[in-house]
C-alpha positions in Angstrom: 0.0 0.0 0.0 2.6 2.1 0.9 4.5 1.9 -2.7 1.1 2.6 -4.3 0.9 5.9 -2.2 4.4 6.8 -3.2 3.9 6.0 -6.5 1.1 8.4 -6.9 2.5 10.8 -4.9 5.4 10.9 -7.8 3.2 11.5 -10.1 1.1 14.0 -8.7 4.7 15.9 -7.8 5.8 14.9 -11.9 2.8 16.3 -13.0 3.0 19.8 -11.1 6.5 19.8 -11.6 6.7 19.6 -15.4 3.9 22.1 -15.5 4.8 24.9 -17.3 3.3 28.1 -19.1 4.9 29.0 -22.5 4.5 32.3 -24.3 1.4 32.4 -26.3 1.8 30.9 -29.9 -1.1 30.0 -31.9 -2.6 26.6 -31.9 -2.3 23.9 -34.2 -5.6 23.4 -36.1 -6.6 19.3 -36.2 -9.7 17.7 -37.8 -10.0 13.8 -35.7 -13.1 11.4 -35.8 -14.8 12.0 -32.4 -16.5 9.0 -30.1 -20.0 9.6 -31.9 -18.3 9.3 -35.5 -18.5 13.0 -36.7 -15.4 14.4 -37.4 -14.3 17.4 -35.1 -11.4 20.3 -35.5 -10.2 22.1 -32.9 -10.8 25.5 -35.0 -14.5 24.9 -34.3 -14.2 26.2 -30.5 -12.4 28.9 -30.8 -14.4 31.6 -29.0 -13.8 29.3 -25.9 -11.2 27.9 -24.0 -10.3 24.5 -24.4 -8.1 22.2 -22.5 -6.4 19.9 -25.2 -5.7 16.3 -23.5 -3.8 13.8 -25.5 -3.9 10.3 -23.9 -4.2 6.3 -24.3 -6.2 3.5 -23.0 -3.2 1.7 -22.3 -1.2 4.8 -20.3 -1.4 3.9 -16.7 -0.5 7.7 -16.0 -3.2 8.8 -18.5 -5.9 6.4 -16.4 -4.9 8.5 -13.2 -4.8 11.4 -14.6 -8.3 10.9 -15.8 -9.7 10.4 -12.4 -8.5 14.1 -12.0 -10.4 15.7 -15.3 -13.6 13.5 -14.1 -13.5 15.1 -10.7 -13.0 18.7 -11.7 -15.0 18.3 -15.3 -18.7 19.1 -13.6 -17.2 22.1 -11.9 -16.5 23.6 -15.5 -19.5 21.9 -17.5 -21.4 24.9 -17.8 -18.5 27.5 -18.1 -17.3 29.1 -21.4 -14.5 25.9 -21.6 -14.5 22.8 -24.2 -12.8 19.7 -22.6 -11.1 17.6 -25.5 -9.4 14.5 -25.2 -7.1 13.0 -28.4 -6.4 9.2 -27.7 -3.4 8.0 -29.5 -4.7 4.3 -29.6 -4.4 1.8 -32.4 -7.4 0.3 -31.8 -10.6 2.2 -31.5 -12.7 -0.6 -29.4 -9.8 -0.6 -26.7 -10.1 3.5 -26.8 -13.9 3.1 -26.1 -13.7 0.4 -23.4 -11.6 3.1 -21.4 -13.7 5.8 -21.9 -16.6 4.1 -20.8 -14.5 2.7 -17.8 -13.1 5.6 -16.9 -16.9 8.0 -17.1 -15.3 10.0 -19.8 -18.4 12.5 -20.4 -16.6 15.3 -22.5 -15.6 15.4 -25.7 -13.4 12.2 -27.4 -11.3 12.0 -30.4 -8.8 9.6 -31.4 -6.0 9.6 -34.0 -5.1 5.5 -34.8 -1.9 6.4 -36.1 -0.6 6.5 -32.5 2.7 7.9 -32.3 2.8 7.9 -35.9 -0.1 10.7 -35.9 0.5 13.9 -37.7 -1.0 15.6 -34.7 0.6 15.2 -32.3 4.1 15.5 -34.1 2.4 19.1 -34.8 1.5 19.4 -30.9 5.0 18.4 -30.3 3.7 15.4 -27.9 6.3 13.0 -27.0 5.1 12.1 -24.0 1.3 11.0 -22.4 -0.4 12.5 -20.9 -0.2 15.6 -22.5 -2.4 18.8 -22.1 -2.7 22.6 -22.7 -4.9 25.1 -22.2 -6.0 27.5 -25.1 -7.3 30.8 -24.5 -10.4 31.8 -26.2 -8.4 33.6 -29.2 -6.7 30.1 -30.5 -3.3 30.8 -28.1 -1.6 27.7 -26.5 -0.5 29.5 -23.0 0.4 26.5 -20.9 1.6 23.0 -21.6 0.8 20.0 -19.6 -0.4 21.6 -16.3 -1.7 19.0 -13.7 -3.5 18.8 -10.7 -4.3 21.9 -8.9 -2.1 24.0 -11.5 -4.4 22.4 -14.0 -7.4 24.1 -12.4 -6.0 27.3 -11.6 -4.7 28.0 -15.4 -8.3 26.8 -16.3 -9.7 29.0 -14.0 -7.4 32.3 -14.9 -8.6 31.5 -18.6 -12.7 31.8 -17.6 -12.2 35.2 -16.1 
């Protein structure tokens, strides 16, 4: 029990740790089928913010980190923010079993190429999980914030 606490405490530390704001460069447009079918781009929300999550159903740090964006997701439901999640699975039924697992309400895209996808060589992602936060004008202005960081970006954004 004890390594299980530690190990999550690591994370939760790696996650705020590797938080970090960047100057504001403009994001990356994408076009990815969503969870329903319909094919969504990023472009289409811009008026809002948007935290941009790339993950995996196979990621054990993407699972936890989910737990985190289902937990805070209701407090922002309603709020002038679009929650969007890229999975970078091969395999779309695996991709769905997790969301449905992990109560994955928002807004899911995935990109079967993997690592070999196109967008996220243009998001620069190397690494899951991955987020940022884009301000209502299409700006990235912070890279893979977690935790409470996560919400406080989120919530200097919505004022």
């Amino acid at each position: 029990m004890r390594q299980i606490i530690a190990v999550l405490f690591f994370l939760h530390s790696s996650f705020t740790m590797f938080g970090q704001a960047i100057r504001q460069e403009p994001a990356t447009d994408f076009r990815l089928p969503s969870s329903k079918g319909d094919s969504i781009s990023l472009s289409q929300f811009r008026g809002k913010v948007v935290l941009l999550d790339f993950w995996a159903s196979w990621c054990g740090p993407c699972r936890v980190a989910n737990k985190h964006l289902v937990k805070i997701y209701p407090n922002y439901r309603n709020k002038d923010i679009v929650f969007l999640s890229v999975s970078l699975d091969e395999k779309s039924s695996e991709w769905l079993a997790a969301v449905k697992k992990d109560k994955l309400s928002w807004l899911q895209l995935i990109d079967i190429k993997a690592w070999n996808s196109t967008v996220a060589a243009a998001w620069d992602v190397n690494s899951i999980p991955s987020t940022f936060l884009i301000d209502r004008e299409g700006n990235v202005v912070a890279r893979n914030l977690m935790g409470s960081a996560l919400e406080a970006g989120i919530d200097k954004l919505l004022k």
